[in-house]
Residue frames as qw, qx, qy, qz and C-alpha x, y, z in Angstrom:
[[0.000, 0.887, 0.461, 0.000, 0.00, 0.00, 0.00],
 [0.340, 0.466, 0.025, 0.817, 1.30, 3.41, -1.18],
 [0.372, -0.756, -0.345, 0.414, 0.86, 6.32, 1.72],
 [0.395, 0.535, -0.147, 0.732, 1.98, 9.94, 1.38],
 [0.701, -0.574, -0.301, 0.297, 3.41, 11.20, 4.61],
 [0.035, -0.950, 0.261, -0.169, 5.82, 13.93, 5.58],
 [0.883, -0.138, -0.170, 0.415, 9.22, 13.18, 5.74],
 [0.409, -0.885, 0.080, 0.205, 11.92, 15.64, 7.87],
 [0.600, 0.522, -0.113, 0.595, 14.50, 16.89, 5.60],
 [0.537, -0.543, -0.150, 0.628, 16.98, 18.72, 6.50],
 [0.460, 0.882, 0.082, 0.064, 17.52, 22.32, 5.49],
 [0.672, 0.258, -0.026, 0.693, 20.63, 24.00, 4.75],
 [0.153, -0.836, 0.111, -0.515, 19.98, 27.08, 7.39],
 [0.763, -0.610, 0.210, 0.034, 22.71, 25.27, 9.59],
 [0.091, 0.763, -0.626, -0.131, 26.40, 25.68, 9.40],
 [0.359, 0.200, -0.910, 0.056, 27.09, 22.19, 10.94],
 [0.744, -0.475, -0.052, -0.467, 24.06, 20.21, 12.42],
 [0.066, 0.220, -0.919, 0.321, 24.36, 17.95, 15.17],
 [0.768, -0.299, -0.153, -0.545, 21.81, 16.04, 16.91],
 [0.394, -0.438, 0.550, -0.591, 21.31, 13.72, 20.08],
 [0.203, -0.083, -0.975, 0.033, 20.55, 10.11, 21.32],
 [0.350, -0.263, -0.764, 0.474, 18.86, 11.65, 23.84],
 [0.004, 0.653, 0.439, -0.618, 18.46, 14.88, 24.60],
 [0.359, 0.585, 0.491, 0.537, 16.45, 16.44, 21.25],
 [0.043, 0.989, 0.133, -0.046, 16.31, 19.93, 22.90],
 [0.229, -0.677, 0.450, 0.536, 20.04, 20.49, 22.14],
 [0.626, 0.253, 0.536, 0.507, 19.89, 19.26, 18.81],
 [0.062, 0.664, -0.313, -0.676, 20.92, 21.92, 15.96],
 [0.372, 0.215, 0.839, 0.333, 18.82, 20.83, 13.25],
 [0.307, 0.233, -0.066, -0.920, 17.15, 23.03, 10.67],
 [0.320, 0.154, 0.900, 0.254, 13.99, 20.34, 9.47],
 [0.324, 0.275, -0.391, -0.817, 11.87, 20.60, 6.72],
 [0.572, 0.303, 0.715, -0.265, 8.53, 18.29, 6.51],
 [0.215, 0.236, -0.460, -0.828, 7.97, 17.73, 3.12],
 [0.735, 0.228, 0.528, -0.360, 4.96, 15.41, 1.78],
 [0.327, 0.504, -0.622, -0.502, 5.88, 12.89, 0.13],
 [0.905, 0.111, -0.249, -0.327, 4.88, 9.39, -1.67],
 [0.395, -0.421, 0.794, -0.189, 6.12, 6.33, 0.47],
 [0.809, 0.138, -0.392, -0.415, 5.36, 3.38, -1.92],
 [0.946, -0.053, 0.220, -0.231, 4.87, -0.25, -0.61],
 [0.003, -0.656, 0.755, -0.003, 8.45, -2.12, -1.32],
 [0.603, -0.153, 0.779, -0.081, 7.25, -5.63, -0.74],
 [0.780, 0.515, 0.349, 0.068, 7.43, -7.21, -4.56],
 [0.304, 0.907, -0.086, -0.278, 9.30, -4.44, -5.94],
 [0.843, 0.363, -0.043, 0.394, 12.48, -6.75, -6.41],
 [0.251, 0.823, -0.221, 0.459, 15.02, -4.36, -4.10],
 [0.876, -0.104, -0.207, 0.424, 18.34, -5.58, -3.48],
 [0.539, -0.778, 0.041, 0.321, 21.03, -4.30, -1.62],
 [0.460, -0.308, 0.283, 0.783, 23.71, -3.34, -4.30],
 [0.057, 0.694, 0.567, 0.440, 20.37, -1.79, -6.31],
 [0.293, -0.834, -0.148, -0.443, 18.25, 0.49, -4.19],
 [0.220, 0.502, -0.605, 0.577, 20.44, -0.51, -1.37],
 [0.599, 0.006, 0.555, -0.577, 17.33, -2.45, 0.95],
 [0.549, -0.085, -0.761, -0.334, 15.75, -5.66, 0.89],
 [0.718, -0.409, 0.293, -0.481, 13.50, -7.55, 3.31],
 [0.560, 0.199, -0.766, -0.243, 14.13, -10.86, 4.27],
 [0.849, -0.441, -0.260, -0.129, 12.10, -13.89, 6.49],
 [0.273, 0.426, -0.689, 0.520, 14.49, -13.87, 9.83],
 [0.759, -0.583, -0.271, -0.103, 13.07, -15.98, 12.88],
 [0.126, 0.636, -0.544, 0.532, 15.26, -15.24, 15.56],
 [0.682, -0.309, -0.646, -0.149, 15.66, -17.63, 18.52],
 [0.063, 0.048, -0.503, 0.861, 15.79, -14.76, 21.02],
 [0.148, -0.568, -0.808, -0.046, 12.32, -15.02, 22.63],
 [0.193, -0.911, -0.284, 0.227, 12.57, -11.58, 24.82],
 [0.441, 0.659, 0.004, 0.609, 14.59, -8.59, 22.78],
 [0.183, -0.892, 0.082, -0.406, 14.34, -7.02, 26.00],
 [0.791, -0.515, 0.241, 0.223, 16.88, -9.09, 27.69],
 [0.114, 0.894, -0.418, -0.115, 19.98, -7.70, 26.88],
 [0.634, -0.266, 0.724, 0.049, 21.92, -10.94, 27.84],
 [0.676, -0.017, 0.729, 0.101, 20.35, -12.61, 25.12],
 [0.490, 0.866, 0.033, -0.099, 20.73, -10.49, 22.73],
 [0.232, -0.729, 0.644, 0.012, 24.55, -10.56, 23.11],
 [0.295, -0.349, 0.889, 0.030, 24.84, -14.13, 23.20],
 [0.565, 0.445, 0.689, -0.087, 21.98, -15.16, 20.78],
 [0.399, 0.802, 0.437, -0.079, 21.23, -12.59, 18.55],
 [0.042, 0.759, -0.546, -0.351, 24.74, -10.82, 17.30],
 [0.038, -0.351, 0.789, 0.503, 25.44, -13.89, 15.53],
 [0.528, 0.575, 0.616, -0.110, 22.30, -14.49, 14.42],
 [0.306, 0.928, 0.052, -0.205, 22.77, -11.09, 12.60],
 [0.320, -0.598, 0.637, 0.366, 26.44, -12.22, 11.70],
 [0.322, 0.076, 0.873, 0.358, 25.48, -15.03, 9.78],
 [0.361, 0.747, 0.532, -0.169, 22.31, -13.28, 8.09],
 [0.128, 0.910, -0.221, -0.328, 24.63, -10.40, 6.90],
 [0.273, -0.450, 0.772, 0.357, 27.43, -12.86, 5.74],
 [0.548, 0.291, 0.781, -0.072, 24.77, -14.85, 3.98],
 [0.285, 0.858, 0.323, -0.280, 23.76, -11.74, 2.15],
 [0.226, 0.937, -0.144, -0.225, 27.00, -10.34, 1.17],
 [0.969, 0.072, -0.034, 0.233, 29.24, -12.85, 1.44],
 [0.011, -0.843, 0.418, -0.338, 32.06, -10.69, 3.13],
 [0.575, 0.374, -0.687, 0.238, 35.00, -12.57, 4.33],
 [0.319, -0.178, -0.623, 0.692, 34.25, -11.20, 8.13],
 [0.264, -0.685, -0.382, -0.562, 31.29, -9.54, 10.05],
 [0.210, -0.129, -0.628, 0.738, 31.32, -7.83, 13.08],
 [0.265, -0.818, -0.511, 0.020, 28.16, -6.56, 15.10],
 [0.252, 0.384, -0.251, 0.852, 29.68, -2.79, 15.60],
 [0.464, -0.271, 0.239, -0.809, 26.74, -1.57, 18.37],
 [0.179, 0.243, 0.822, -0.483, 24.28, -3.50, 20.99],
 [0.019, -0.539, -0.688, -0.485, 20.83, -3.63, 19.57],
 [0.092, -0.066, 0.172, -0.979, 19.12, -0.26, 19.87],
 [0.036, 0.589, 0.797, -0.132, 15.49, -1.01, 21.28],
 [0.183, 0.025, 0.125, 0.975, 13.20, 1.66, 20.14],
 [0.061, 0.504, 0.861, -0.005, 9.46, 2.95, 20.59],
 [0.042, 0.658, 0.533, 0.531, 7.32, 4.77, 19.07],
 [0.168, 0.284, -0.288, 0.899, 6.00, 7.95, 21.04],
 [0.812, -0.266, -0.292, -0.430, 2.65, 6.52, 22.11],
 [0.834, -0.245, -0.493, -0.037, 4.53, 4.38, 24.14],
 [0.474, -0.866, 0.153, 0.040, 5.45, 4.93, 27.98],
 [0.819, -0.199, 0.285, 0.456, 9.25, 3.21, 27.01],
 [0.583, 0.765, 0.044, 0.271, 9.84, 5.87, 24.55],
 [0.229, 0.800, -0.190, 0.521, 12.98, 7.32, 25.91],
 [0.907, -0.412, 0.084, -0.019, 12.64, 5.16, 29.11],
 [0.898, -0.124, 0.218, 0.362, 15.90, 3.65, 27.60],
 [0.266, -0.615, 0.357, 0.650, 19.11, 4.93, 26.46],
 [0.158, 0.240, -0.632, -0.720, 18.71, 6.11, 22.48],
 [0.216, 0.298, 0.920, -0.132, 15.12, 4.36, 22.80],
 [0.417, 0.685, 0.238, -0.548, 13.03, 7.42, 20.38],
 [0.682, 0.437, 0.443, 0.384, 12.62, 6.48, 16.54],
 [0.403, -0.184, 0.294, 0.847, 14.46, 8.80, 14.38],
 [0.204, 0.790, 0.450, -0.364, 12.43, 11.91, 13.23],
 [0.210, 0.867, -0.104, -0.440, 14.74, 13.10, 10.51],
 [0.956, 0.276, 0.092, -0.050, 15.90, 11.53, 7.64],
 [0.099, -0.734, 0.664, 0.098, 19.86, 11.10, 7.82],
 [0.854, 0.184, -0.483, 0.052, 22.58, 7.97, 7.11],
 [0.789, -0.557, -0.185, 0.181, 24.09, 6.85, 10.23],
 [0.741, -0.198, 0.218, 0.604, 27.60, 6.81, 9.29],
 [0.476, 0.816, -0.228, -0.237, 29.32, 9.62, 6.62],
 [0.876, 0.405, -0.240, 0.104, 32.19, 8.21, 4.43],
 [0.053, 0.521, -0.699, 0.486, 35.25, 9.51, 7.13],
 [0.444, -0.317, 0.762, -0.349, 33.57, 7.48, 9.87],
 [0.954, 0.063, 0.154, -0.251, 32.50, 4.42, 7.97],
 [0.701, 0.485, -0.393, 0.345, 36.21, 3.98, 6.56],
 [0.185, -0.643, 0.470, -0.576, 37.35, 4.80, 10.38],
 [0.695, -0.319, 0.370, -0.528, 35.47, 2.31, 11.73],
 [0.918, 0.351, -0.167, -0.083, 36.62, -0.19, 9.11],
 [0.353, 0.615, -0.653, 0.267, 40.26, 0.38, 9.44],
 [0.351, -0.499, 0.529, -0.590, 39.73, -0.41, 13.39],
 [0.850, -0.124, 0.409, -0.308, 38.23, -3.65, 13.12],
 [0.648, 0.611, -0.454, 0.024, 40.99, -4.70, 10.03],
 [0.800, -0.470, 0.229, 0.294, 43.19, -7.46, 11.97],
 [0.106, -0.886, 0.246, 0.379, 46.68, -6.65, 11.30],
 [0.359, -0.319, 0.739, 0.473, 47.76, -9.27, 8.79],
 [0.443, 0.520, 0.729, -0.030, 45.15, -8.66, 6.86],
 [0.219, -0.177, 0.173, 0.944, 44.92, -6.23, 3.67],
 [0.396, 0.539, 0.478, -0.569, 41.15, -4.35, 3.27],
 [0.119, -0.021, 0.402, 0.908, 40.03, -3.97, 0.06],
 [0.422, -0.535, -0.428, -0.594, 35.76, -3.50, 0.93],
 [0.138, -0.250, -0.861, 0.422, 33.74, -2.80, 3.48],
 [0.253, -0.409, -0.373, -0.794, 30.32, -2.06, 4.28],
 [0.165, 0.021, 0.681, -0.713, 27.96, -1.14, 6.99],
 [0.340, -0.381, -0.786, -0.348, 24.88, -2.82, 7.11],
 [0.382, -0.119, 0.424, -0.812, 21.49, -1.84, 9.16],
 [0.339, -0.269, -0.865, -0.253, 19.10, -4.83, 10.16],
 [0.284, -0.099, 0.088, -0.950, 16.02, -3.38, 10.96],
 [0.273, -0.099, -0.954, 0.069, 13.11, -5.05, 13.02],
 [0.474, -0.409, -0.051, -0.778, 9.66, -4.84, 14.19],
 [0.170, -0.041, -0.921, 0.347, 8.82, -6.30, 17.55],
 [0.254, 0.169, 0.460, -0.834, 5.45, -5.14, 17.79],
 [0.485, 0.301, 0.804, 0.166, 2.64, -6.59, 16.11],
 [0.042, -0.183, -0.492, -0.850, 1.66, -5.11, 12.26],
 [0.422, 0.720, -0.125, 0.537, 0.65, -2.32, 11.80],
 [0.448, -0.373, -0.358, 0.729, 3.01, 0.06, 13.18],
 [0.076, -0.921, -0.259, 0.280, 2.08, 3.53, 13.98],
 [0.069, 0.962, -0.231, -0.130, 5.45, 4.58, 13.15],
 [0.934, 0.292, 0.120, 0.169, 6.99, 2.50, 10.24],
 [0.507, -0.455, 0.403, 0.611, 10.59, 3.14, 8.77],
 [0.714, 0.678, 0.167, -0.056, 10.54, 4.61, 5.51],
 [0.569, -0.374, 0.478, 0.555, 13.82, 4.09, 3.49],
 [0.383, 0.767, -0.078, -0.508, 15.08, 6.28, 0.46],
 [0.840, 0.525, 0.056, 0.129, 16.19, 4.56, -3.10],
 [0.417, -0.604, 0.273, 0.621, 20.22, 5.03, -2.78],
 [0.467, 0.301, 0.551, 0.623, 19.97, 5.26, -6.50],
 [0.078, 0.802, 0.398, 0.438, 17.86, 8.86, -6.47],
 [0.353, -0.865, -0.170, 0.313, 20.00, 10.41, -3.89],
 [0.498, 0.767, -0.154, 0.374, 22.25, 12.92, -5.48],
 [0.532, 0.081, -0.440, 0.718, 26.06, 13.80, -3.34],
 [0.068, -0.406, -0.169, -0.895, 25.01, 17.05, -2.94],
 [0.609, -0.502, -0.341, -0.511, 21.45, 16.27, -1.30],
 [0.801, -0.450, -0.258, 0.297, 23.89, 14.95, 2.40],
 [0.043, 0.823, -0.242, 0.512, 25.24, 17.00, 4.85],
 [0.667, 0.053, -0.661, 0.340, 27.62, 16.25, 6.99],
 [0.566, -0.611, 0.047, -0.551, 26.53, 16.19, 11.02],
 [0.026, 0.543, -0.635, 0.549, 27.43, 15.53, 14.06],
 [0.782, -0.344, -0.383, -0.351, 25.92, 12.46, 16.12],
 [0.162, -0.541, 0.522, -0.639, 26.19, 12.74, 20.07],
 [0.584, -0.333, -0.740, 0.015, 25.80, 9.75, 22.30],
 [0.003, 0.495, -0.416, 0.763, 24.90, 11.44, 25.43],
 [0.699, -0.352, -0.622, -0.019, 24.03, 7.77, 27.40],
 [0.590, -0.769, -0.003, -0.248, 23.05, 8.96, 31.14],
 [0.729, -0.630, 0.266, -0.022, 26.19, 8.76, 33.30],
 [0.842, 0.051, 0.328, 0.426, 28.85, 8.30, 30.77],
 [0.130, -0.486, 0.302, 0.810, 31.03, 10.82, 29.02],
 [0.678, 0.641, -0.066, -0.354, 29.23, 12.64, 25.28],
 [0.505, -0.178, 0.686, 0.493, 31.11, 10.77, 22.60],
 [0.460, 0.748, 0.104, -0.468, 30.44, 11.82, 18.63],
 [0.433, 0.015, 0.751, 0.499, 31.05, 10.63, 15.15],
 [0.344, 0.273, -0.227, -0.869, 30.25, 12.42, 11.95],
 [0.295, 0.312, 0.872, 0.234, 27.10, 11.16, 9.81],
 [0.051, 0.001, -0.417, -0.908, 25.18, 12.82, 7.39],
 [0.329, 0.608, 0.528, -0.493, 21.52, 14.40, 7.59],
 [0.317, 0.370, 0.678, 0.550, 19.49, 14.54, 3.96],
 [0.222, 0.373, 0.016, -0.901, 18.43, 17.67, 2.51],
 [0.632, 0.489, 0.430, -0.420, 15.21, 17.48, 0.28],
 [0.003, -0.304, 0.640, 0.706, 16.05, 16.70, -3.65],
 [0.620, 0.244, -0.064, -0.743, 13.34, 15.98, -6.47],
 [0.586, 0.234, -0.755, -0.179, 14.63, 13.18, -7.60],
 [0.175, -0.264, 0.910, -0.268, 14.26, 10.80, -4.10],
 [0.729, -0.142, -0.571, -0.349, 11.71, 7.48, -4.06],
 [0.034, -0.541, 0.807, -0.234, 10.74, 6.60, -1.27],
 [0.691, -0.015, -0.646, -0.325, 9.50, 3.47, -0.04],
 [0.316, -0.368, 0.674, -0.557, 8.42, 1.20, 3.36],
 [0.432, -0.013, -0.900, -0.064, 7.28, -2.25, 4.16],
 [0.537, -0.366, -0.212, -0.730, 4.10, -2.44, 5.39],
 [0.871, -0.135, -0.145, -0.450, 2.81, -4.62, 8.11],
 [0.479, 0.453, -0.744, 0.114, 5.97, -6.01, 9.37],
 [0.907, -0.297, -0.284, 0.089, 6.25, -9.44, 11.52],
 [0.459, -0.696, 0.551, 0.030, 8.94, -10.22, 14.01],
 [0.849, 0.066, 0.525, -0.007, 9.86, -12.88, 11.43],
 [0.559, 0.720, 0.036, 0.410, 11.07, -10.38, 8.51],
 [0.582, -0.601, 0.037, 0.546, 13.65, -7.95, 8.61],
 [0.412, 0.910, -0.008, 0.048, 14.34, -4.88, 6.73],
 [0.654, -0.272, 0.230, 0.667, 18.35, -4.86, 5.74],
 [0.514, 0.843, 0.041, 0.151, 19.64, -1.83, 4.33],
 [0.576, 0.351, -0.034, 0.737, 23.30, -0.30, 3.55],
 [0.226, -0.948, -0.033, 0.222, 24.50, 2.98, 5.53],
 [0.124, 0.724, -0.612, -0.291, 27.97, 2.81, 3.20],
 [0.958, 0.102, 0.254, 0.083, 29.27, 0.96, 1.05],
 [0.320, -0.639, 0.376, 0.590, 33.15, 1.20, -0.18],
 [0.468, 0.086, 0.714, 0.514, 32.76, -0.67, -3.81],
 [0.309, 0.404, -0.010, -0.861, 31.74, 1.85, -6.42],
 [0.533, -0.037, -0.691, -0.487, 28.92, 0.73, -8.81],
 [0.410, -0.304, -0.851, 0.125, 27.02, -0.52, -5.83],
 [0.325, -0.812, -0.395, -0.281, 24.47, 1.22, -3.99],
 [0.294, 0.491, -0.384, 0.724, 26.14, 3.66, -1.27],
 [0.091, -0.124, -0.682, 0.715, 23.83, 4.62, 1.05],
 [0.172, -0.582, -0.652, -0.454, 20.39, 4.78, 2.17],
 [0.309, -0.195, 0.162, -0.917, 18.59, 7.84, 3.98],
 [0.454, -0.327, -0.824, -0.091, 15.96, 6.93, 6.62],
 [0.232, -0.313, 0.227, -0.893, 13.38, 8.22, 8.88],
 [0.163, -0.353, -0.893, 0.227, 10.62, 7.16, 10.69],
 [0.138, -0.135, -0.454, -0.870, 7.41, 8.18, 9.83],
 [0.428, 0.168, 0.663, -0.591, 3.72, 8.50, 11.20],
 [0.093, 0.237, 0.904, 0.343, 1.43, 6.22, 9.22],
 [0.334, 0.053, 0.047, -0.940, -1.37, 7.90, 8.22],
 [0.633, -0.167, -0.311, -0.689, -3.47, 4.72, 7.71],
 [0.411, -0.201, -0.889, -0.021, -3.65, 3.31, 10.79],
 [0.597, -0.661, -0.290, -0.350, -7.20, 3.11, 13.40],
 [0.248, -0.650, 0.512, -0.504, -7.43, 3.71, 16.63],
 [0.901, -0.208, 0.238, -0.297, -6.14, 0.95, 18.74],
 [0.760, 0.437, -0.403, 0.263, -3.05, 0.50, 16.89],
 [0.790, -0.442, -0.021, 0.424, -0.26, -1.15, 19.66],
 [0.074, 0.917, -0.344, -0.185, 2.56, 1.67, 19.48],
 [0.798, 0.521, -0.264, 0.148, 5.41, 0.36, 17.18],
 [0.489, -0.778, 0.378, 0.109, 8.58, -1.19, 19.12],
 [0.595, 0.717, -0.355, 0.078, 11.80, -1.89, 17.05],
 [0.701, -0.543, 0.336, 0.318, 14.84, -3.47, 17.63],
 [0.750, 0.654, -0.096, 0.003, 18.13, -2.66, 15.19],
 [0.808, -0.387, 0.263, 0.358, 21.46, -3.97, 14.92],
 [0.272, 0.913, -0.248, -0.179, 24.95, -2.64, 13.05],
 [0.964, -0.145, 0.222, 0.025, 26.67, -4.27, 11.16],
 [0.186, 0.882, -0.285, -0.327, 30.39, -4.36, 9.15],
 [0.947, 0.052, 0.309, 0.068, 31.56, -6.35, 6.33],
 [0.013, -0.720, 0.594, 0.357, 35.03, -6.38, 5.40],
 [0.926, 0.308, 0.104, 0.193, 36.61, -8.16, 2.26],
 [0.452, -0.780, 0.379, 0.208, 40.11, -8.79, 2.00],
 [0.482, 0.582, -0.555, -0.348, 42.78, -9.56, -0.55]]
């Protein structure tokens, strides 16, 4: 099902944005709501070195996401081998703890460290810190010649969600249309820490698109870099308020993981 919805560009009345895990009243973000068409993705035949996103069936055999434990010790190499499967990269690493996330309907929204869906459409990583982060996880007898960062994206709430993920075509995004920004972990009781990544300004050309109705049983994979040219680069993403669902919809809880595949000579 197609939807048009407002998605949160960024404008370009900011020198250098930044923005928060946490606390959104320091963020330094000029945004722009535009309305736009969010088409239905499930058939469309989009792969990851295409549009840069695909779904695929994933049963996990973690029962509660909200135990942390077993995430760790269940569910990182669940997402190892699902990402190796996919790209067939020599080596995966899980770079981050799954980020639980809920909607704004729900009393956990923010309950948890980085635990509010993303209200403006950005790419996690920019190209300095996704080659940073690569170098770092390169063992030392080893010479790089790819890597990529993978998001695996998950509903844990039952379909619909109030507040789906909508992901942009990396083919229709132009250089130009990313700006480069400032992302602040500022986790309660722990020193800020920050890494550049790149918030999307509005261009004519984007498509986007969102998977309707998701199970705990699928899984939306998409690209945040990729190093091999001729392959998709990166996809822009936001999180969006569904405009067709009734009252009585369960508020929309998420769980995503990061991922990074290196290939090697």
């Amino acid at each position: 099902m197609d939807v048009t919805a407002a998605i949160a560009y960024s404008g370009r009345g900011v020198v250098r944005p930044r923005y928060y895990a946490n606390d959104h009243s320091r963020d330094v973000l000029d945004v722009v709501p535009v309305p736009m068409q969010i088409m239905e993705a499930r058939g469309s035949g989009m792969t990851l070195d295409g549009a840069g996103f695909t779904l695929v069936p994933h049963r996990s055999k973690v029962a509660d996401f909200a135990d942390r434990a077993a995430v760790d010790a269940v569910h990182r190499g669940e997402i190892v081998e699902l990402v190796a499967g996919l790209c067939g990269a020599d080596q995966v690493v899980v770079s981050s703890p799954g980020l639980l996330r809920f909607s704004e309907r729900s009393p956990s929204s923010g309950a948890l460290d980085n635990s509010r869906p993303a209200r403006f459409a950005h790419v996690d990583v920019s190209d300095a810190t996704a080659a940073a982060f690569a170098q770092r996880a390169v063992p030392a007898d080893r010479r790089l010649v790819r890597f990529a960062h993978y998001n695996v994206w998950r509903a844990l709430s039952a379909p619909p969600q109030d507040v789906p993920l909508a992901v942009c075509d990396a083919r229709t995004v132009a250089a130009g249309d990313l700006i480069p920004a400032d992302a602040i972990f500022d986790s309660p009781g722990k020193p800020e820490w920050s890494f550049e990544g790149l918030v999307l300004a509005h261009g004519p050309t984007h498509r986007w698109y969102w998977f309707a109705d998701l199970t705990r049983d699928e899984a939306i994979v998409f690209k945040t870099h990729d190093s091999a040219p001729g392959r998709a680069h990166c996809v822009p993403h936001v999180a969006f308020d569904n405009p067709a669902i009734g009252p009585g919809t369960v508020p929309r809880v998420s769980i995503e993981m990061r991922a990074l595949a290196l290939w090697f000579a």
